[in-house]
C-alpha positions as CSV (number, residue, x, y, z in Angstrom):
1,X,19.3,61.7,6.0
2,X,18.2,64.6,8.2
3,X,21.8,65.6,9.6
4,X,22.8,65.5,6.1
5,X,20.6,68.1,4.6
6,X,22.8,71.1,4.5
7,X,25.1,68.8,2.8
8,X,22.8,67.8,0.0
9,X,21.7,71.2,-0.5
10,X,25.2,72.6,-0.8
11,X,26.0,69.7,-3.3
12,X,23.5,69.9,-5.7
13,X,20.4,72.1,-5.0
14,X,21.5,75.3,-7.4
15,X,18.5,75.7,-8.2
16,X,14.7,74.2,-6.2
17,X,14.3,70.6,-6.5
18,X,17.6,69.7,-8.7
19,X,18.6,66.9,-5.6
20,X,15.4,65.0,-6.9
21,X,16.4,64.9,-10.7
22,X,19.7,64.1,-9.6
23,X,18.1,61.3,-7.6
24,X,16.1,60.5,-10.7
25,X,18.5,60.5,-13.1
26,X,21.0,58.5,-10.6
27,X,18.8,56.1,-10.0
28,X,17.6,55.3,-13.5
29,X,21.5,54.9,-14.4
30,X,22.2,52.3,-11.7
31,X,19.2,50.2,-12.2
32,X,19.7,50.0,-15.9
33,X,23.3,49.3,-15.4
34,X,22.2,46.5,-12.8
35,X,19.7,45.2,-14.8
36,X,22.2,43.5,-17.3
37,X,23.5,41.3,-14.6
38,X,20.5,39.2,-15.2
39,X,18.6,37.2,-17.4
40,X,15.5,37.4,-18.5
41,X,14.4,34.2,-17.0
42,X,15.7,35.3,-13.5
43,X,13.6,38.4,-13.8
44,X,10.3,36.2,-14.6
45,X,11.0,33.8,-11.6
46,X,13.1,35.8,-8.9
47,X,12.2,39.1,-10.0
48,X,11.6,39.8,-5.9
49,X,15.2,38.8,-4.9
50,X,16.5,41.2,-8.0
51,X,14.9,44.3,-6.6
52,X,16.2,43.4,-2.9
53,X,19.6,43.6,-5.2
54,X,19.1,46.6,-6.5
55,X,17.8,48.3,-3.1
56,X,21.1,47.3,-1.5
57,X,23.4,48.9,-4.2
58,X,21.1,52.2,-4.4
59,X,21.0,52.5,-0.8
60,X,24.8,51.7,-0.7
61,X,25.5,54.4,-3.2
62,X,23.0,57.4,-2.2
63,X,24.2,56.5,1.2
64,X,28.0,57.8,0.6
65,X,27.1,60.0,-1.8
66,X,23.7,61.4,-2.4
67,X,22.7,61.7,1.3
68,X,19.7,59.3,1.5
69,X,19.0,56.1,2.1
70,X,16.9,53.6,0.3
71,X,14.5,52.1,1.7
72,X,12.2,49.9,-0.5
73,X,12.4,49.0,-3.8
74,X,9.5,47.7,-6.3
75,X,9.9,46.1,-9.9
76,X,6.1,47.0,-10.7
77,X,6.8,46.0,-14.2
78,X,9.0,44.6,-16.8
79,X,9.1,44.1,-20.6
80,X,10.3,40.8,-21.6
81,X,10.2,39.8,-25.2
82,X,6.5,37.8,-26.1
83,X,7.8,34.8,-27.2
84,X,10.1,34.8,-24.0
85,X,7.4,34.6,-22.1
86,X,5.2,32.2,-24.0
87,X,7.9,30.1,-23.8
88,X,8.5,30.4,-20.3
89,X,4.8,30.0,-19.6
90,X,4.6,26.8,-21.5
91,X,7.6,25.3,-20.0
92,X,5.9,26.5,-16.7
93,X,3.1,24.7,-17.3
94,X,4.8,21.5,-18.7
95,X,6.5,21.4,-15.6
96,X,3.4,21.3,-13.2
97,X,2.2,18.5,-15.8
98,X,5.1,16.6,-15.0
99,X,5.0,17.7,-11.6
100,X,1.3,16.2,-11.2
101,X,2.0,13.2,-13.3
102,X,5.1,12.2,-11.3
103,X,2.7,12.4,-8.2
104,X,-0.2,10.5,-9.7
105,X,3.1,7.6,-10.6
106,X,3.7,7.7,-7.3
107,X,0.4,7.8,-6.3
108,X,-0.2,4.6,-7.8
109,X,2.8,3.2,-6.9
110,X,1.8,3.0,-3.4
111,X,-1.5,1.6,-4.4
112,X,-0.1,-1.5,-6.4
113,X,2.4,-2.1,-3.4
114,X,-0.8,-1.9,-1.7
115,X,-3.1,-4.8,-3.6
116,X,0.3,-6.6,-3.9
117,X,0.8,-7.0,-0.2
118,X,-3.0,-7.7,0.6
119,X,-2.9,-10.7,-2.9
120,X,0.0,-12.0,-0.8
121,X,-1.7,-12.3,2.4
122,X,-4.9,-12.8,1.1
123,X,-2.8,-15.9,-0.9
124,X,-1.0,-16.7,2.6
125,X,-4.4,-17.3,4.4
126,X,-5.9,-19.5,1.1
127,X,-2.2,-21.3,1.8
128,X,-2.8,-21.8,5.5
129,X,-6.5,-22.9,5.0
130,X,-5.8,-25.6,2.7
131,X,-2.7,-26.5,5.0
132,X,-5.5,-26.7,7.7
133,X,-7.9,-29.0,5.6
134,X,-5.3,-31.1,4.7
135,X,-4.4,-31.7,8.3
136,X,-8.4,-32.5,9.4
137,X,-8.8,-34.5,6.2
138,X,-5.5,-36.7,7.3
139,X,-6.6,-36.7,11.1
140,X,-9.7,-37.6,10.2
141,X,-8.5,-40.3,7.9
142,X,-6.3,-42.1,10.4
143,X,-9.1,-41.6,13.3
144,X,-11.0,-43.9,10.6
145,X,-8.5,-45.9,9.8
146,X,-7.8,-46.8,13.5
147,X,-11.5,-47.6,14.3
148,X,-11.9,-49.7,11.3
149,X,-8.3,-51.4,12.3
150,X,-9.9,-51.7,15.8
151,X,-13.2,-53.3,14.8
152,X,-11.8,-55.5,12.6
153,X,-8.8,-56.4,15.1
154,X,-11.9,-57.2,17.4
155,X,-14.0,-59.1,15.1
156,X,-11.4,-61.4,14.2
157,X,-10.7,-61.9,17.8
158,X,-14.5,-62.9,18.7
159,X,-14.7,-65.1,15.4
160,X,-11.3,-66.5,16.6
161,X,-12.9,-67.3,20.0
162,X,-15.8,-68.7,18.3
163,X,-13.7,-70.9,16.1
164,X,-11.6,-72.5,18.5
165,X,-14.1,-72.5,21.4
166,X,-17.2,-73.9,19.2
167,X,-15.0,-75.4,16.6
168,X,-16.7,-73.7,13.9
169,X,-14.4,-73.2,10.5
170,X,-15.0,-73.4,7.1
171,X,-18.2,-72.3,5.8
172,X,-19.8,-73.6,8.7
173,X,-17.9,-70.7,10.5
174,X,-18.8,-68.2,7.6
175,X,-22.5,-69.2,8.2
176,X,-22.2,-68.3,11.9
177,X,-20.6,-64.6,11.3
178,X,-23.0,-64.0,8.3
179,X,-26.7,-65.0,10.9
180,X,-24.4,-63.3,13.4
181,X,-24.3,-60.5,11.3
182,X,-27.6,-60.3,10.1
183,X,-28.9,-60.6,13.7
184,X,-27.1,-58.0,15.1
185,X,-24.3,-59.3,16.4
186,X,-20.7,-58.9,16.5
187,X,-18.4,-56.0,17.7
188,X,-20.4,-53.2,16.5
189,X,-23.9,-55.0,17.8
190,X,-26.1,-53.0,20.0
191,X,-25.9,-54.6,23.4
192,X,-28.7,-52.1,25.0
193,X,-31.2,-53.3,22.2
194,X,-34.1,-55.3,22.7
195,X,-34.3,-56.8,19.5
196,X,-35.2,-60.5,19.2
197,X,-33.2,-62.9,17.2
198,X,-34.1,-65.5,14.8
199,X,-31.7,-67.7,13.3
200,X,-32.8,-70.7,10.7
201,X,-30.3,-73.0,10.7
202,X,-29.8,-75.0,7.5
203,X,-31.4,-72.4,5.3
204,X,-29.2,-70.6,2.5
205,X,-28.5,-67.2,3.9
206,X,-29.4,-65.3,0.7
207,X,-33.1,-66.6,1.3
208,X,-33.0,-65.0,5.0
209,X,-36.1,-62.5,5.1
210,X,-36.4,-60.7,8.6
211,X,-40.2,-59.4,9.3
């Protein structure tokens, strides 16, 4: 402290430069003392926020007593026992291992989620397809059913005409549908074709040969 030089000289300079071995010796004594306040494992991880403490009581003390102030403080080295810090260094590095396996966990936690959700909706679509063929299949199946149901309703009600209007029945009705048949006749006959016709009555129908 400039203002307080006389002081400091009066106080302990009997003889040139005995205020810095007074500093010195001071200073050694209050670090060593602070020192024991901590462990040896605080002084391998926080060893930066110990000399901040250690800066604030020197500074405190040379302050009210020593004339000076204290403005930085450096631990440039330390002697902790070797197996101390071996063990400290291998629990250090078990810890990044668990560190880096707990991410990779979580890692592939998110990826399962992932292929779980997209077997899900890829199982969703599979669902909805099939739900979608069933549908067309069963649309497609009544669409058939009714045109068959149709065709058939109408065939019966031509042969029914035929029968009471020509007075066909039996087998001499069954003969008329069968040449109708075979000539193109009936519901589903063409109307727009040109075909001709030949019918041979009184012949058995199996021996019919069309050329």
């Amino acid at each position: 402290m400039p203002d307080r030089i006389r002081d400091l000289y009066f106080a302990y300079e009997n003889n040139y430069g005995d205020y810095e071995k007074i500093f010195k010796l001071t200073g050694m004594h209050m670090i060593t003392e602070l020192a024991t306040k901590f462990t040896a494992y605080q002084f391998f991880n926080e060893k930066q926020k110990i000399a901040e403490d250690m800066r604030l009581h020197l500074n405190d003390y040379f302050s009210k007593h020593l004339f000076a102030t204290v403005e930085s403080l450096q631990i440039q080295e330390d002697d902790l026992p070797e197996a101390f810090t071996t063990t400290i260094l291998t629990a250090a590095t078990s810890k990044q291992n668990i560190t880096k396996m707990s991410k990779t966990m979580a890692a592939k936690i998110v990826e399962f989620q992932t292929a779980r959700q997209i077997a899900e909706a890829q199982a969703n679509v599979t669902i909805q397809q099939a739900i979608g063929d069933q549908h067309r299949i069963m649309q497609n199946g009544r669409a058939d059913a009714a045109i068959i149901e149709a065709y058939v309703e109408a065939e019966l009600t031509a042969y029914g005409k035929i029968h009471t209007e020509l007075g066909l029945s039996g087998e001499d009705l069954i003969n008329y549908i069968w040449y109708d048949t075979l000539g193109g006749g009936g519901v589903s006959a063409d109307t727009q074709s040109d075909k001709d016709v030949e019918m041979l009555v009184g012949v058995n129908p199996s021996a019919y040969i069309s050329k």
